[in-house]
FIMIPA-451026 format. One record per residue: residue in one letter; x, y, z of N, C-alpha, C in turn. Coordinates in steps of 0.05 Angstrom, whole numbers, plus 5000, padded with zeros to 4 digits. Layout:
N
NULUM   resn     nu     nv     nw    cau    cav    caw     cu     cv     cw
NULUM      A      X      Y      Z      X      Y      Z      X      Y      Z
...
//
This chain:
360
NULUM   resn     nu     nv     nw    cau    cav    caw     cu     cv     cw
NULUM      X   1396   4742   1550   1405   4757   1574   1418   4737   1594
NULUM      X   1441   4748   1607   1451   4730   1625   1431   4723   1649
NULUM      X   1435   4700   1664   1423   4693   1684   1437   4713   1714
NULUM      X   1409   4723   1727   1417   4741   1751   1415   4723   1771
NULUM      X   1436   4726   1793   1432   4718   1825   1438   4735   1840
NULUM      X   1420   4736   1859   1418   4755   1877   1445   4762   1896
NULUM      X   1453   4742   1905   1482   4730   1919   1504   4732   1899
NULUM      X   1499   4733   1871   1529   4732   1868   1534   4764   1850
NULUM      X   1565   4763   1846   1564   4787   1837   1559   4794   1804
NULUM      X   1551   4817   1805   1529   4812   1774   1557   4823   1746
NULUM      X   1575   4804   1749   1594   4813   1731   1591   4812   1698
NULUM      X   1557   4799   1691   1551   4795   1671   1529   4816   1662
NULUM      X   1528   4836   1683   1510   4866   1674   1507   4870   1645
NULUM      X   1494   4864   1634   1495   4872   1603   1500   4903   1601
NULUM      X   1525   4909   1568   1524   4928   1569   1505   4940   1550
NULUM      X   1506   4970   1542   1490   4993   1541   1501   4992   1507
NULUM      X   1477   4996   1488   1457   5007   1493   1437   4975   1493
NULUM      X   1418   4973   1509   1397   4944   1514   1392   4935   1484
NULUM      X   1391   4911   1493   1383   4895   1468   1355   4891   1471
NULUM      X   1343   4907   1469   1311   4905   1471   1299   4926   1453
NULUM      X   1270   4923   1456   1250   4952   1438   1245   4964   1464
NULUM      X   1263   4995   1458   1263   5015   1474   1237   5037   1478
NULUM      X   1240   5046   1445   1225   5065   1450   1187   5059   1440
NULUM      X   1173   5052   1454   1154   5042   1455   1133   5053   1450
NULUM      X   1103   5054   1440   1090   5075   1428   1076   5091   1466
NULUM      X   1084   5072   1480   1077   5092   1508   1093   5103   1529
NULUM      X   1124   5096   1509   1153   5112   1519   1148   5136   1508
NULUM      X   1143   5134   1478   1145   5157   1455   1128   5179   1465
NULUM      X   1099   5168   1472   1083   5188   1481   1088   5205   1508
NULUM      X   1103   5188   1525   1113   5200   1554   1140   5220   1545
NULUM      X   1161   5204   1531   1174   5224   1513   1174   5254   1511
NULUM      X   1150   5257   1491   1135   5283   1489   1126   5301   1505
NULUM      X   1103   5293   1535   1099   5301   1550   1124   5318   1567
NULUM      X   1141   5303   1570   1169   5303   1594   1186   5323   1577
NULUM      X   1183   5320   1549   1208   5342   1530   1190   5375   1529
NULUM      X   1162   5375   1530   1150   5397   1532   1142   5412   1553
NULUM      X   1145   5399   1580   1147   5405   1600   1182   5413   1614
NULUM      X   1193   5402   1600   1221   5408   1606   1232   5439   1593
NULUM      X   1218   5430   1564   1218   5463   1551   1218   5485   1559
NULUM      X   1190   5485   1575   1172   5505   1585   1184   5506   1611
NULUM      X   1200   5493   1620   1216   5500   1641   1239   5516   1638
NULUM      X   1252   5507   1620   1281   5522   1605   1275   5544   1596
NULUM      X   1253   5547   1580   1244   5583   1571   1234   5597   1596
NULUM      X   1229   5580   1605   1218   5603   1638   1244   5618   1651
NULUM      X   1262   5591   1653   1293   5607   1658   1308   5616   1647
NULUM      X   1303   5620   1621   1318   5636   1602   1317   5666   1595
NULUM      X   1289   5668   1608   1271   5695   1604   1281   5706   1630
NULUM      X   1289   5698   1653   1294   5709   1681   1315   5731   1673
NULUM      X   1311   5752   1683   1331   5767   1683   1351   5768   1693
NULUM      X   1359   5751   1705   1380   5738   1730   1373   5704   1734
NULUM      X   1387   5690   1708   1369   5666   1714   1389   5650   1740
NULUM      X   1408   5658   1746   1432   5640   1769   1421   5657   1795
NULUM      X   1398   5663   1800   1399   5682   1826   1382   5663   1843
NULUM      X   1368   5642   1841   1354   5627   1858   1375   5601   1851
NULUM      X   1392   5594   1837   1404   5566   1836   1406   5558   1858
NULUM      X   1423   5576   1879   1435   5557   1909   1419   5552   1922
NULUM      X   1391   5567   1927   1365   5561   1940   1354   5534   1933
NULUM      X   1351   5525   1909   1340   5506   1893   1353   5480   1887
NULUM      X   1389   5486   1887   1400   5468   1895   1399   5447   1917
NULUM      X   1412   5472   1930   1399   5467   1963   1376   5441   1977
NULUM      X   1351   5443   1964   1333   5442   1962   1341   5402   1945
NULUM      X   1346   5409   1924   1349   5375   1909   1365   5361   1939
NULUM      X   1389   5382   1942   1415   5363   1961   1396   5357   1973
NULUM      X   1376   5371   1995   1373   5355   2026   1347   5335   2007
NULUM      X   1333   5338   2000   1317   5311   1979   1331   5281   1971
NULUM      X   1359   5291   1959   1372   5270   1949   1381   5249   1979
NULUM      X   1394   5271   1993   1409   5271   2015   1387   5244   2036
NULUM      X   1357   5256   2039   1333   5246   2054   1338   5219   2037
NULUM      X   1336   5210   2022   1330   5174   2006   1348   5164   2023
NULUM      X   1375   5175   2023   1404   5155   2037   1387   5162   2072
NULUM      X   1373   5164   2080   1368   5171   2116   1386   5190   2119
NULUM      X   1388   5208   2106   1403   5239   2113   1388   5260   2121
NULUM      X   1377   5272   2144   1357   5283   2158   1367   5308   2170
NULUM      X   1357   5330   2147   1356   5349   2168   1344   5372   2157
NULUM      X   1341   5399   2170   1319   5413   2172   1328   5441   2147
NULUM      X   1306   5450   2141   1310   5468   2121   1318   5500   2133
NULUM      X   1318   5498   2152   1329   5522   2172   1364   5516   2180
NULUM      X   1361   5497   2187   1389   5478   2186   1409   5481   2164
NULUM      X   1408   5480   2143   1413   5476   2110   1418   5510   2104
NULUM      X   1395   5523   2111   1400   5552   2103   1421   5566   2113
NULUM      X   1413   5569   2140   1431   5583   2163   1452   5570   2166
NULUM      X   1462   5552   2157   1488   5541   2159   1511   5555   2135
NULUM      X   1490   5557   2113   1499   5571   2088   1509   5599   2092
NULUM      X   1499   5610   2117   1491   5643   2113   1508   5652   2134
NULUM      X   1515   5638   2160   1519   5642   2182   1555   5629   2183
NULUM      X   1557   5648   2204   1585   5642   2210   1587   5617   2226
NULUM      X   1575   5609   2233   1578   5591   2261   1580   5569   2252
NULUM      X   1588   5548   2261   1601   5523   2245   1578   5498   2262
NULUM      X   1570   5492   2236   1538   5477   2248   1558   5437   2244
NULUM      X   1548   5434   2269   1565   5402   2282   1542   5379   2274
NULUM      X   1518   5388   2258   1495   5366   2241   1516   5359   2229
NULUM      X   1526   5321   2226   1529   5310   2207   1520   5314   2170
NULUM      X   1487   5309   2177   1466   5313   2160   1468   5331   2149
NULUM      X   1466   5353   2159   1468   5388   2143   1495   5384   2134
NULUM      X   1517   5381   2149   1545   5374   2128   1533   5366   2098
NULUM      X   1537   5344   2102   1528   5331   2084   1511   5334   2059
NULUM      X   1487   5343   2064   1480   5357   2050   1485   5385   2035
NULUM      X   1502   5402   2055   1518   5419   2040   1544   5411   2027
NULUM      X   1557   5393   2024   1565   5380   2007   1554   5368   1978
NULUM      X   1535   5356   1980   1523   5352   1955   1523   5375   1942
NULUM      X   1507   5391   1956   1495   5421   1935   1527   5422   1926
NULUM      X   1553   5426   1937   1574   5442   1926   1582   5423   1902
NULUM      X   1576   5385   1910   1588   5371   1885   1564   5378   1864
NULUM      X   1537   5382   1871   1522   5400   1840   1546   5421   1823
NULUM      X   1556   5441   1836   1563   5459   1827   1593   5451   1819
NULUM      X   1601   5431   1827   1622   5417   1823   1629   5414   1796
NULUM      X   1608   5385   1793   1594   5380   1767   1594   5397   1742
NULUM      X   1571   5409   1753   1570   5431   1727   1595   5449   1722
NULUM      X   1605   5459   1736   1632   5466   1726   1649   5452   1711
NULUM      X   1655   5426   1723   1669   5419   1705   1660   5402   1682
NULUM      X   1637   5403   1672   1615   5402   1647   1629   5424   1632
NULUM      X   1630   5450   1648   1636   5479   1634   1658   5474   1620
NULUM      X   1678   5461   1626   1707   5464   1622   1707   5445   1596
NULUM      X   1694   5416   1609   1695   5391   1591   1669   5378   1588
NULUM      X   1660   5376   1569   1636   5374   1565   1627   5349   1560
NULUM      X   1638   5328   1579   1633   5287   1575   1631   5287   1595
NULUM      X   1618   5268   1614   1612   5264   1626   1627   5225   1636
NULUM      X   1643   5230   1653   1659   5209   1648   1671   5192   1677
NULUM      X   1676   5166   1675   1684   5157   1709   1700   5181   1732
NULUM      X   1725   5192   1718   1737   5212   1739   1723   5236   1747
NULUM      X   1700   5244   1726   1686   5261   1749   1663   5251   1771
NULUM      X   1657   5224   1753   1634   5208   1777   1660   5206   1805
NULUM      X   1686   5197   1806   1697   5202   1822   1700   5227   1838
NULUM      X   1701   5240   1816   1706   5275   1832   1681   5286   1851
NULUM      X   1665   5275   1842   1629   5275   1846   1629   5267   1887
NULUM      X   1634   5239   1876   1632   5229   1906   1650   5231   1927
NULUM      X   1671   5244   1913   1695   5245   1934   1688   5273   1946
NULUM      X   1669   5299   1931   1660   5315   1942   1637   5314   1962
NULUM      X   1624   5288   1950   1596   5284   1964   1605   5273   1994
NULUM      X   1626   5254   1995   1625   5242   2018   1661   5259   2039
NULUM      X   1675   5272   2020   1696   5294   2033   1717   5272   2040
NULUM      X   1719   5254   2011   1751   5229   2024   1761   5233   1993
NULUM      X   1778   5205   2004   1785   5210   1973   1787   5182   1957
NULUM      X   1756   5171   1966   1745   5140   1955   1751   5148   1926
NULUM      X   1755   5124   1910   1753   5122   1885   1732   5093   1883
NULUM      X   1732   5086   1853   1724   5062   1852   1734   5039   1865
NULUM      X   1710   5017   1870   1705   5002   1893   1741   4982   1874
NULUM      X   1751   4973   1901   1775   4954   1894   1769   4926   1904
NULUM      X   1749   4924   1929   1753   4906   1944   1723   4887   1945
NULUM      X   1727   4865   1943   1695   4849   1942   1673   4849   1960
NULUM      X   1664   4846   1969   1629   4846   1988   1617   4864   1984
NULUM      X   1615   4876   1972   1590   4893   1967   1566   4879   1960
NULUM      X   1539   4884   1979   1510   4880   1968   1493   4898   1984
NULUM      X   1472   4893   1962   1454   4916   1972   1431   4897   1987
NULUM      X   1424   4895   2010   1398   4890   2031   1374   4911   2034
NULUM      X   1361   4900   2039   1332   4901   2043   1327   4901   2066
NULUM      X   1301   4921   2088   1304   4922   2110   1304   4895   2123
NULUM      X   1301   4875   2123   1299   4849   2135   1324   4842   2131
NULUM      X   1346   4859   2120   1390   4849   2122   1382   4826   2100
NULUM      X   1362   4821   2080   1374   4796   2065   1381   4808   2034
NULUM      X   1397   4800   2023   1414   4812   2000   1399   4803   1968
NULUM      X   1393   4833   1959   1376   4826   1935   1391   4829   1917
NULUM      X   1413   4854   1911   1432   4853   1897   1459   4853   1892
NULUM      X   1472   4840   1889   1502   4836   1886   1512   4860   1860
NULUM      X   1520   4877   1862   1533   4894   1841   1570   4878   1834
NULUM      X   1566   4883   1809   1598   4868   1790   1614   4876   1815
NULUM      X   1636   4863   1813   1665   4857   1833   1685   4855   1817
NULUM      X   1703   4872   1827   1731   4872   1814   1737   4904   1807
NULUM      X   1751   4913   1813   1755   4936   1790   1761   4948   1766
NULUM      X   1771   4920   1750   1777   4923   1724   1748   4912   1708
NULUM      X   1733   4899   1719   1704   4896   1714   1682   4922   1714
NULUM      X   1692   4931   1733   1669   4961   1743   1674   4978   1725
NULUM      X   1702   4982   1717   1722   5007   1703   1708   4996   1673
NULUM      X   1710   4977   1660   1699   4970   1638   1670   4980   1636
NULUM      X   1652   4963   1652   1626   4973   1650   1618   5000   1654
NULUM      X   1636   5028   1667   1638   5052   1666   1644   5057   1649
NULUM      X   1664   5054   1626   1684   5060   1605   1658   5056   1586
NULUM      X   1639   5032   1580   1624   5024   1561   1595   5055   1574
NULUM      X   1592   5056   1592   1569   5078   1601   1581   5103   1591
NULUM      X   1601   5114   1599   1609   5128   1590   1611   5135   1556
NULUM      X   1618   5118   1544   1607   5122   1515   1578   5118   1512
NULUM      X   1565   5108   1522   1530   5108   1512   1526   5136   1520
NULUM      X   1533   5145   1544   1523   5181   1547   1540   5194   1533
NULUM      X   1563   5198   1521   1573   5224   1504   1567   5218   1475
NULUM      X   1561   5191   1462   1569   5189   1436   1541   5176   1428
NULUM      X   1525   5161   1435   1503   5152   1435   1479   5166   1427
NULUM      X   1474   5182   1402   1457   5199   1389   1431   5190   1377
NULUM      X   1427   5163   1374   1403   5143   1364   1382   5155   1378
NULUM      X   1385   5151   1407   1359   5151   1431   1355   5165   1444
NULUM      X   1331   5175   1441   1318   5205   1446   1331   5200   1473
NULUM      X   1348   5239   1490   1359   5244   1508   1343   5232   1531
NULUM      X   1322   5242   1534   1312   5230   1558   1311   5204   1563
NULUM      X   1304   5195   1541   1306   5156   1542   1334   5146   1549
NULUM      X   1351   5162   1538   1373   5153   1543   1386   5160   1578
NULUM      X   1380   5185   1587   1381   5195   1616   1372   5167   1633
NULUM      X   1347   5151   1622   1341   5137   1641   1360   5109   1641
NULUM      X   1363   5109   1616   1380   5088   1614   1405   5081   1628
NULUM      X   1411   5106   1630   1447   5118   1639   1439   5106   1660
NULUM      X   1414   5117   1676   1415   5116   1705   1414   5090   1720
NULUM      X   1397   5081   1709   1402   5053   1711   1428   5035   1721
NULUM      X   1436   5041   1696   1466   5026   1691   1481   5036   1713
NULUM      X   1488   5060   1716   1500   5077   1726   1495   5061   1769
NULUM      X   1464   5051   1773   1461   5036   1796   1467   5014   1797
NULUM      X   1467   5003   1777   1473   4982   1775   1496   4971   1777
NULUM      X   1522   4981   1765   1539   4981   1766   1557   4986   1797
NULUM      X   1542   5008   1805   1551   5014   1830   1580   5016   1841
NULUM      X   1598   5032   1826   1619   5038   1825   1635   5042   1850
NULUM      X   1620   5048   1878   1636   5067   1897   1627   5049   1916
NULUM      X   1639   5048   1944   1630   5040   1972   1602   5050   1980
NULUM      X   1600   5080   1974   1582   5093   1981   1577   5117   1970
NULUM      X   1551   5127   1971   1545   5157   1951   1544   5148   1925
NULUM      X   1536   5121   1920   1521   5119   1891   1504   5127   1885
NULUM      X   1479   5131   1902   1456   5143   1888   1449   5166   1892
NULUM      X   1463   5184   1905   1463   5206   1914   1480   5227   1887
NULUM      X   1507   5205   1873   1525   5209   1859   1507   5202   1832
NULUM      X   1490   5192   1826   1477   5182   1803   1455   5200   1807
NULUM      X   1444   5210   1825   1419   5237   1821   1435   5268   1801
NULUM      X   1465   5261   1815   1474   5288   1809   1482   5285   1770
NULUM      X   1483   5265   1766   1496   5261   1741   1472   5255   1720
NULUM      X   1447   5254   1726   1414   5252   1713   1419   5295   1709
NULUM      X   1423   5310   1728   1424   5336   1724   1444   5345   1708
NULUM      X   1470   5323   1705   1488   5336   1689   1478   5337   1666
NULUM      X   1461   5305   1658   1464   5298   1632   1432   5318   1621
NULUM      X   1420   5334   1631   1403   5354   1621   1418   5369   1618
NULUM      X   1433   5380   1632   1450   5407   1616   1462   5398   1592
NULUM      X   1488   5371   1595   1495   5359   1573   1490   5356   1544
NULUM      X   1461   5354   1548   1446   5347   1527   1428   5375   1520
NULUM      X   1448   5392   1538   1413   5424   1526   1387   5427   1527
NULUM      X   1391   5401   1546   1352   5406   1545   1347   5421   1578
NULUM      X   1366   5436   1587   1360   5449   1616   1389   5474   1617
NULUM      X   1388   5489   1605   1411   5513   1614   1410   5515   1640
NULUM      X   1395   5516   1656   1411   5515   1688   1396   5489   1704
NULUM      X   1404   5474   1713   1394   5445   1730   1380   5464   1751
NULUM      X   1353   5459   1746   1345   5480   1770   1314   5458   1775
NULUM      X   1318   5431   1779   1297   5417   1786   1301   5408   1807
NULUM      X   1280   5390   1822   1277   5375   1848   1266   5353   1845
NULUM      X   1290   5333   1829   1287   5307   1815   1283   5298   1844
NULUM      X   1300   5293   1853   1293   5271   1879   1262   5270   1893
NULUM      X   1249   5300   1898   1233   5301   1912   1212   5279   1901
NULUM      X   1210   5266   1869   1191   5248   1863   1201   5225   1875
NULUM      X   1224   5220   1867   1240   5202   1880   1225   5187   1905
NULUM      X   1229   5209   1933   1219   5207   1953   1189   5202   1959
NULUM      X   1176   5208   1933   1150   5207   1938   1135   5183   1920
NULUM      X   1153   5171   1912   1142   5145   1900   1178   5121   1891
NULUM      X   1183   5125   1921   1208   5106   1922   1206   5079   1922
NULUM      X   1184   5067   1927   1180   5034   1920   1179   5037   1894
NULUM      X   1166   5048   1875   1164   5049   1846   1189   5051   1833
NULUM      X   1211   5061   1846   1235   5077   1839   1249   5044   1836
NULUM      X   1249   5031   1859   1256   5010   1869   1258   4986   1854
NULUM      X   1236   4985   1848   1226   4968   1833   1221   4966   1807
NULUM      X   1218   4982   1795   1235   4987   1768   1264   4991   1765
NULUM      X   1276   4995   1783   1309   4981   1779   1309   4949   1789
NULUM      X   1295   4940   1797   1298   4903   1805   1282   4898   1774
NULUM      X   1269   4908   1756   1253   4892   1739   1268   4890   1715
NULUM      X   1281   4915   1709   1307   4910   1694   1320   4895   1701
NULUM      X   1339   4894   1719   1352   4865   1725   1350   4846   1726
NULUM      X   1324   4837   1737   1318   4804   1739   1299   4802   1715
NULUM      X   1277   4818   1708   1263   4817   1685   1269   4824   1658
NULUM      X   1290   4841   1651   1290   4857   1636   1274   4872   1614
NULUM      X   1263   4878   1641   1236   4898   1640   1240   4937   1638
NULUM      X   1239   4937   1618   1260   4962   1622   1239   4989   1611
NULUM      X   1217   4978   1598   1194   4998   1599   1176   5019   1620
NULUM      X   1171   5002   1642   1164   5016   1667   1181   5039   1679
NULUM      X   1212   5030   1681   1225   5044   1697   1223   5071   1677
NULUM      X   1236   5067   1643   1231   5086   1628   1210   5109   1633
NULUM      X   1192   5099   1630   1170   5113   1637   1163   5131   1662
NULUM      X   1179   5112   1683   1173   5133   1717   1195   5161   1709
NULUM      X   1221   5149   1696   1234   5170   1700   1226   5193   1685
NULUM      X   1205   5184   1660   1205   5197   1647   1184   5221   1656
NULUM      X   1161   5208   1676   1146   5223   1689   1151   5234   1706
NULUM      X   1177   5224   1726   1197   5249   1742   1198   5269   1728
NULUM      X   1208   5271   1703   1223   5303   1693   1195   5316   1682
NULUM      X   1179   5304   1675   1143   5322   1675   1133   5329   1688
NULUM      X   1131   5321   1712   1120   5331   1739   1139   5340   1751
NULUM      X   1164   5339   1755   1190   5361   1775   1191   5387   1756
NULUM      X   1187   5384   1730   1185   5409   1707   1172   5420   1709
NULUM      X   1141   5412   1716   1116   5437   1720   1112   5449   1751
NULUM      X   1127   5427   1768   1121   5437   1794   1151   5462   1791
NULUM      X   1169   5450   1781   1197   5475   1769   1179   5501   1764
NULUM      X   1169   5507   1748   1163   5524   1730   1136   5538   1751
NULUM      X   1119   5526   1770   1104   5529   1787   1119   5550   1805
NULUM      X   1133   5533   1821   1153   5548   1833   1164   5573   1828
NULUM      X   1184   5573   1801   1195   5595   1792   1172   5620   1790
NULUM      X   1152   5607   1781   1135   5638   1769   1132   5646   1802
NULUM      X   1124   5628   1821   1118   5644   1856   1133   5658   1857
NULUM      X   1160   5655   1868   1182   5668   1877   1183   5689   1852
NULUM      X   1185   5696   1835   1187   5711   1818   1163   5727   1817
NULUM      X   1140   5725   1822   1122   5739   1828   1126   5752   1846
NULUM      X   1132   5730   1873   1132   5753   1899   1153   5769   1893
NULUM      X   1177   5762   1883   1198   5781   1886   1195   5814   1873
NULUM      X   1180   5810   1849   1174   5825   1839   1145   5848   1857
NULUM      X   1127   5838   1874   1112   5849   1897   1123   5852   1917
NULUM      X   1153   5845   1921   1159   5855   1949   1174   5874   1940
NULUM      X   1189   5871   1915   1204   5901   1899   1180   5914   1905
NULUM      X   1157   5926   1897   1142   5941   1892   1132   5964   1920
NULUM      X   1129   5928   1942   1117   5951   1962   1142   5957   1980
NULUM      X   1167   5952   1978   1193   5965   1990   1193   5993   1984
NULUM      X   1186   5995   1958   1199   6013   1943   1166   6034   1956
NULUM      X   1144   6034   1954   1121   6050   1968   1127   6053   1992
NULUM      X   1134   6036   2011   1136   6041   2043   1174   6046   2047
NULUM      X   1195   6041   2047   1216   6049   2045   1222   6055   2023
NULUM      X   1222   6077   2007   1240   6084   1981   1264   6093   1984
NULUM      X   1279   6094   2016   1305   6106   2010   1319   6081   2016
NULUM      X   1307   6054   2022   1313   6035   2030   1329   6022   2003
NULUM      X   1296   6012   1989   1301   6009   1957   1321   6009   1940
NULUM      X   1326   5983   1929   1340   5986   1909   1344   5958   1893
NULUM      X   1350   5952   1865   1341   5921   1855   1364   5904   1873
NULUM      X   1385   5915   1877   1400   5899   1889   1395   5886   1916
NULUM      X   1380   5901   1933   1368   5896   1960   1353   5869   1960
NULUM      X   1331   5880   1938   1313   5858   1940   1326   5836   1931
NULUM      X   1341   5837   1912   1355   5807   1891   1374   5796   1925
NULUM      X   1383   5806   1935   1409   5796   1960   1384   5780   1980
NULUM      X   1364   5791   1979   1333   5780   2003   1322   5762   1982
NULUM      X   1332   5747   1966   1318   5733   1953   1337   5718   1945
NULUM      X   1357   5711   1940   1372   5696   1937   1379   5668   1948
NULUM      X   1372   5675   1978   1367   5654   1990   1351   5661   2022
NULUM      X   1332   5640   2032   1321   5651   2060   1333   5669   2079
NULUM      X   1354   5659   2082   1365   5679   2105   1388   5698   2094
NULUM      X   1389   5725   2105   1410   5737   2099   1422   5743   2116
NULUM      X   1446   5774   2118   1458   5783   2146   1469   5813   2133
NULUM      X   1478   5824   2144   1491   5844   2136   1508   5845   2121
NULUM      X   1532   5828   2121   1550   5821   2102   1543   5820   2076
NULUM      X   1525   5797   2074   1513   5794   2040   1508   5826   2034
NULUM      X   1496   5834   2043   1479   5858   2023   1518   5883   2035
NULUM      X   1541   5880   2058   1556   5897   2043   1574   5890   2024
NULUM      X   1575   5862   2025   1591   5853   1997   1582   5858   1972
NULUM      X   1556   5867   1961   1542   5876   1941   1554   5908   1940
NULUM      X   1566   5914   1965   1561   5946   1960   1543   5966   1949
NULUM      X   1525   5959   1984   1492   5975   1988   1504   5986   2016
NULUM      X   1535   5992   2024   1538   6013   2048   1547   5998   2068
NULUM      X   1551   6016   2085   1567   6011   2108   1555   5994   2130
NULUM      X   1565   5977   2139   1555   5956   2174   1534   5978   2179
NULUM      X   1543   6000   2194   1514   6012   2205   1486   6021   2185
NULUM      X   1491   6036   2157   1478   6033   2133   1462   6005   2133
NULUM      X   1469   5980   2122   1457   5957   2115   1448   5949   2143
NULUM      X   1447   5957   2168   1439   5949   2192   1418   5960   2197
NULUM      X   1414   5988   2181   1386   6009   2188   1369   5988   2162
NULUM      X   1384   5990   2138   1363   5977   2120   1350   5949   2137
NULUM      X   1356   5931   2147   1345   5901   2146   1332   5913   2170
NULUM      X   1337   5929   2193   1322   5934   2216   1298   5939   2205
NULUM      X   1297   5965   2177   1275   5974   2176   1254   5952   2161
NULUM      X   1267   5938   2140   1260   5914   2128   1241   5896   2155
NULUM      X   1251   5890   2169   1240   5879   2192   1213   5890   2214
NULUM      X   1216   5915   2216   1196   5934   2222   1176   5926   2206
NULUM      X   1178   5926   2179   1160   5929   2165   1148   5908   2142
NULUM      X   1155   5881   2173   1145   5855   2157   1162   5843   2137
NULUM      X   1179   5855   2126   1189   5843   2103   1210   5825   2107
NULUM      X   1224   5820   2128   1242   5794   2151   1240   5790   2169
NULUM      X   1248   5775   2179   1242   5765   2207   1272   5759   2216
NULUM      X   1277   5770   2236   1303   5771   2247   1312   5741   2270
NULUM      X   1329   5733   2273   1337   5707   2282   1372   5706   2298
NULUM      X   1373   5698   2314   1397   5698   2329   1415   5662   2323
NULUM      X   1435   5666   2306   1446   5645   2306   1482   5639   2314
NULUM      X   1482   5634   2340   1510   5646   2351   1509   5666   2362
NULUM      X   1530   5682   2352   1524   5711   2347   1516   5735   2332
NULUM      X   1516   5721   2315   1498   5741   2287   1467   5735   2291
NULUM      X   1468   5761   2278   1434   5760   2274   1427   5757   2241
NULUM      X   1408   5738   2233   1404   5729   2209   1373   5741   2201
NULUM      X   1371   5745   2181   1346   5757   2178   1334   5733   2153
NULUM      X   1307   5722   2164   1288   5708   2146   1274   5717   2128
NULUM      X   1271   5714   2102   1245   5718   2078   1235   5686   2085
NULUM      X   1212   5699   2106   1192   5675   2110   1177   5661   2076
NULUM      X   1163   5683   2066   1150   5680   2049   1163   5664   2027
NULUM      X   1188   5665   2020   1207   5653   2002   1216   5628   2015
NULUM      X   1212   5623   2033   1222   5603   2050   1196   5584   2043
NULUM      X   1179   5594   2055   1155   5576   2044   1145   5561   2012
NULUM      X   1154   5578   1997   1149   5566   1969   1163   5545   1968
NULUM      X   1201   5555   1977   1217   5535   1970   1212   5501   1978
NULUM      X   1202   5506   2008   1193   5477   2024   1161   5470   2014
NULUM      X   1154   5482   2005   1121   5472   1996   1117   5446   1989
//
């Protein structure tokens, strides 16, 4: 392995796939855990009868997570009602974060179309994430500091250097069939930081492309996790298994966290889904006992789709007229089932209860 310095630029990144023993008898076993929990996540949303009806909620939800690692701060009321409401919210932060969610959907679309995963959409990725029209880095000084400003890593310099080591990643994720998917997801990701292709919105841009490469690979028909949130909750570990690869090439540990990210974001996934799907299915029930002329699957599916609604949503479904859908959510509200909210000038109506699972 080449020799690392912290100061200079790491134009000797080894490429992909590692010259080391990967799959380890305590990779293999985490392996298993992380592929059966991922399963049981995918059949949970396969069975939904509407499995795209919570995506933007849940999206949502990864963006402001991913968004929180970079110091991107802001509130889950913020995020919603920005989504729902006419009023043009002046949070940086909530920008921002509603941007990510749209480069998710970005992404996967154009997965839909073309199914590689490749530098011009990591471009297309970040130029959504950050709303310019950065490409890969051209220009030298880039390093990454540590809160004390002193510089631990120098990422490769040059652009015909970066473009190479993308060009070589890019074939380990489309063509690279040896190494079990998930082992290989971690691997990507890695590289993928390491490399550090852009000014900015690398790791924000490398959360989103860990979700591509589960759909990619079929082991997730709809990206409907909250990878980051482990992220956030054991970020020195995150940290530090990307420095041990590099300077150590230590590449077992990190394997392993990521691998216990997608086992634990899978069962807390699947945790999740069955709530909201429960309640939804109990608040269908008692709508339909206490308002039955209210009632109807579409009502409840439009109050569940995401926290807040308005009148609009439910007349764009065509459930009736401004004054029609104005008696329904009034009565909805009467009768506990929203909570009404003034934003501007619209009035937005809350599913507290759905609100709550989602932030839990």
């Amino acid at each position: 392995m080449e020799s690392f310095i912290k100061t200079k630029p790491y134009n000797n990144l080894p490429l992909l796939p590692p010259k080391t023993e990967l799959e380890t008898k305590e990779v293999l076993i985490k392996t298993i855990a992380a592929s059966r929990a991922l399963a049981q996540l995918n059949g949970a949303i396969r069975n939904l009868p509407n499995p795209n009806l919570f995506i933007d909620a849940l999206h949502l939800q990864e963006a402001k997570a991913s968004s929180e690692i970079e110091n991107i701060i802001t509130t889950n009321d913020d995020i919603y009602q920005a989504i729902v409401a006419d009023k043009k919210f002046d949070n940086p932060a909530t920008k921002e974060v509603i941007n990510y969610k749209e480069a998710i959907w970005l992404g996967l679309s154009q997965l839909e179309k073309k199914p590689f995963i490749t530098t011009n959409l990591c471009v297309e990725i970040v130029q959504c994430i950050k709303q310019n029209t950065a490409g890969v880095r051209t220009t030298p000084g880039t390093t990454l500091s540590n809160k004390k400003g002193e510089t631990i890593y120098t990422p490769p310099s040059g652009e015909e250097v970066i473009r190479a080591k993308m060009a070589n990643l890019e074939s380990f994720i489309n063509e690279n069939s040896t190494i079990d998917p998930l082992i290989k997801m971690a691997i990507s990701h890695y590289q993928f930081e390491a490399i550090h292709p852009f000014l900015d919105g690398n790791g924000r841009t490398g959360r989103i492309i860990l979700l591509l490469q589960l759909k990619l690979e079929k082991l997730l028909d709809v990206p409907a996790l909250y990878l980051s949130e482990y992220i956030i909750k054991y970020k020195n570990e995150y940290y530090k298994g990307l420095r041990n690869i590099t300077e150590k090439n230590d590449w077992s540990k990190f394997i392993i966290y990521m691998l216990d990210m997608v086992e634990k974001t899978s069962i807390d996934g699947l945790n999740r889904l069955e709530s909201i799907t429960k309640l939804m299915d109990l608040t269908g029930e008692n709508i339909k006992d206490t308002l039955p002329k209210v009632y109807s699957k579409d009502l409840v599916e439009v109050i569940f789709r995401l926290p807040y609604t308005k009148r609009q949503n439910l007349i764009d479904i065509g459930l009736g007229t401004p004054k029609t859908v104005g008696n329904y959510l009034n009565a909805l509200e009467k009768k506990g089932f929203l909570t009404s909210i003034k934003v501007g000038k619209e009035k937005l109506y809350l599913n507290k209860k759905l609100m709550n699972i989602l932030v839990k």
